[in-house]
N, C-alpha and C positions, 0 to 999 in steps of 0.2 A: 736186549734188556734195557738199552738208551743210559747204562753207564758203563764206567771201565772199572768193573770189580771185582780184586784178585779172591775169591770165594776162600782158597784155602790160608791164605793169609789173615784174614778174620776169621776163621776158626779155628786159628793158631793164637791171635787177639782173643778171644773167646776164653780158650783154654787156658792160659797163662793166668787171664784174669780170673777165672772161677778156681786155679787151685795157689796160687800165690796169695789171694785180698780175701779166699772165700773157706775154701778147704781149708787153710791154714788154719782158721782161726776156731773150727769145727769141733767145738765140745772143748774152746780154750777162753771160754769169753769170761771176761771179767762182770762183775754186775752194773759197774760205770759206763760197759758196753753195750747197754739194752736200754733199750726206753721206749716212750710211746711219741709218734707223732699226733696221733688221735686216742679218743677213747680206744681201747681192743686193739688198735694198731700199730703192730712192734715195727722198730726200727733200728740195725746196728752199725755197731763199727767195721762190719765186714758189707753192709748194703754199703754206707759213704764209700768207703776205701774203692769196692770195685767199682759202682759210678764213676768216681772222680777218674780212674786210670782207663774205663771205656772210654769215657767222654773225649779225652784228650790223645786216645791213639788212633778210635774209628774216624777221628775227622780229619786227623792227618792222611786218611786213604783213600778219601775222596775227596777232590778242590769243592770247595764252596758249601761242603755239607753241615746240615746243625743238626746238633743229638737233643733231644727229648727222652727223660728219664723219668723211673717213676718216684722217686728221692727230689728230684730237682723239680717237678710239677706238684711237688707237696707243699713248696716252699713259694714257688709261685706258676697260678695254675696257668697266666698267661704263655707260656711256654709252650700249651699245647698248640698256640693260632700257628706255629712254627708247620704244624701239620698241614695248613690249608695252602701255606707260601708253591714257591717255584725251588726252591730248592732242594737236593736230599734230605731226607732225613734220616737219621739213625733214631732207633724209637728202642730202649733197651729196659729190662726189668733186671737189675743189677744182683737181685738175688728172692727169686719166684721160692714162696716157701717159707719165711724168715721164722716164723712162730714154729716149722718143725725144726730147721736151725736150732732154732732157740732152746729148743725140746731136746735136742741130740738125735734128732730121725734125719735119716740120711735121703728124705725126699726135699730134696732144695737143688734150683735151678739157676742156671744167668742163662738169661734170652737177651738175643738181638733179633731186629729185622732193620731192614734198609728199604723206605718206600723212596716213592718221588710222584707229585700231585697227587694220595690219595692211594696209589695202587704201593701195595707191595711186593717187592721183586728178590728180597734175598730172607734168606732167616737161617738162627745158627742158635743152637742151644746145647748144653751142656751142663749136665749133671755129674760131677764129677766127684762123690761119693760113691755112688754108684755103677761108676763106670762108661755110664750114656753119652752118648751126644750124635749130634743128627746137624743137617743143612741141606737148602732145597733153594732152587733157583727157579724164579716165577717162569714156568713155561719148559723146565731143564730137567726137575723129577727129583728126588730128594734121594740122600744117601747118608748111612750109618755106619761107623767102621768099614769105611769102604765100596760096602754094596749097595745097590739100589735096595729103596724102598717101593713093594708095592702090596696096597692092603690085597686081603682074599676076598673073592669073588662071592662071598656067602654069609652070611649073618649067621650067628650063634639061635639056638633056640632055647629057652627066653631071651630076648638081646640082651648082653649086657652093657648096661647104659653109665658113665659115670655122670652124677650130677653132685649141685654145691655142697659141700662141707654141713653138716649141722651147725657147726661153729657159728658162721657169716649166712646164714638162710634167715629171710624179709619172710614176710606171712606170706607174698606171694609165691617166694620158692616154695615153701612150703605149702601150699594150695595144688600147683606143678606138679611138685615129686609123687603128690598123694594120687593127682592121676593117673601117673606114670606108674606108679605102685599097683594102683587098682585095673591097668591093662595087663597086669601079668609078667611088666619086662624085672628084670635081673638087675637093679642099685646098686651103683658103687659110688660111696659118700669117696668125693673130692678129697686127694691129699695131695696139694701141690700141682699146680695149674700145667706147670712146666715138666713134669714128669707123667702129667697124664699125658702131657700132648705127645710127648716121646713113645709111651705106653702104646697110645690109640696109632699113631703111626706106622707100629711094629706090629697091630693088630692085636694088641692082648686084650683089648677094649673093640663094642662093633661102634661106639657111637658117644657123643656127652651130650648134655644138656645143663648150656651153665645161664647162672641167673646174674652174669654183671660182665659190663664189657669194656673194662678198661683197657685201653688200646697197648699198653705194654704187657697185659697179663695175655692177650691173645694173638695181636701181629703175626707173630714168630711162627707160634704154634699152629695160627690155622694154614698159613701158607704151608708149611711143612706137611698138615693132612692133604693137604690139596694134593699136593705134588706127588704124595705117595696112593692117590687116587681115590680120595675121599672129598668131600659136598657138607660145605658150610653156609650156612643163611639164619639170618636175623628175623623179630618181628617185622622188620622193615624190608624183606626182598633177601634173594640170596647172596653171598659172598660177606666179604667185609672189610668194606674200602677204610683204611689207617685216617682219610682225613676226615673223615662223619662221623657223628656220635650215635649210636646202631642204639636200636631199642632191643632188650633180652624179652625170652632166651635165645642166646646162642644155641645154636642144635650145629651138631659136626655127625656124620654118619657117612657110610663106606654107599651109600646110592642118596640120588636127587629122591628118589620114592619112599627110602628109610627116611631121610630128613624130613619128610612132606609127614609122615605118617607120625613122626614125635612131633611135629610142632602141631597136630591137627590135635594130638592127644592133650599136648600143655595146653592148648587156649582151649580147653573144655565143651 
């Protein structure tokens, strides 16, 4: 892997922090506790709280590592060149979801991954409302409560594909979905990045097609498809190196031939 990392000790870090800074606070939030950092884009006292206590435990676990957040590249975005450097990085979405949060839906996630130049080599998520959580080692195989993750050898018929939210869909997503509509496959509008990716892992899903790729909404989760024997690829080529900024759609699917066959369908 070319570091020394204790896998289940960050998903002990993981857990702590997603029900201490995140569950806690779960359908307890004050209204002083929401806001917007953007137009549409909520932000609470439970995203800060777990950033701030990831930041400061995952870098005590590995010498020399910087964390990359999605909270902390809000405020300033130069924190992403951290990606390009020599060092580790932890790259974390302190709480994937926040608008169902917000909502009391109990799809909401904390993602970690751990790259180093570009490749990612660990990832750890949990959903812990729901009970989830998962971790996968670049090259190692992924595992959920325990057992190995490995998707099934067969696609559903119509596939059932999850793509973006209506919420957050550009005219392009929605040019996409409609041709993905018009091939016949099976839609499932996006709820919570990080529970689909757990979702798709476990095979409840054959495949997604997401239309934005911001490096802590997906890190985590595609290595974890990966590992559990599933093929991700960008407009830009396959995979999805943490330190490049990858052109959408993302397309994730259980074959290199399923993936070929959604993204031939999205670009029209």
């Amino acid at each position: 892997m070319g570091l020394s990392v204790q896998f289940g000790t960050v998903a002990a870090v993981v857990a702590d922090v997603a029900r201490q800074e995140v569950l806690s606070r779960f359908r307890r939030l004050r209204a002083a506790e929401i806001w917007e950092k953007a137009a549409g884009d909520l932000v609470t006292a439970a995203d800060v709280a777990a950033e701030r206590r990831l930041a400061e435990e995952l870098r005590g676990l590995v010498a020399g590592s910087v964390f990359v957040g999605e909270e902390g590249v809000a405020a300033d975005g130069r924190l992403l060149e951290l990606l390009r450097g020599d060092r580790p990085v932890w790259i974390a979405d302190p709480l994937d979801g926040t608008a169902n949060f917000v909502r009391g839906n109990e799809r909401f996630c904390v993602m970690v991954a751990l790259a180093l130049r570009g490749s990612v080599l660990g990832a750890w998520l949990c959903a812990p409302a729901l009970g989830l959580s998962a971790m996968a080692r670049a090259g190692g195989g992924a595992v959920a409560g325990g057992r190995p993750l490995r998707l099934p050898d067969r696609d559903r018929d119509p596939l059932r594909v999850v793509v973006t939210d209506p919420a957050y869909r550009t005219a392009e997503d929605d040019a996409v979905i409609a041709r993905l509509a018009g091939a016949g496959l099976s839609l499932v509008p996006c709820s919570g990045a990080g529970v689909v990716y757990l979702e798709l892992a476990l095979g409840r899903h054959d495949a997604a097609v997401f239309g934005w790729t911001n490096v802590w909404d997906h890190a985590a989760g595609v290595l974890l498809h990966q590992e559990a024997g599933g093929y991700a690829a960008t407009a830009d080529g396959p995979g999805f190196p943490a330190a490049a900024g990858r052109r959408p759609p993302l397309v994730l699917a259980r074959t290199a031939a399923t993936a070929a066959r959604l993204r031939r369908i999205a670009a029209g």
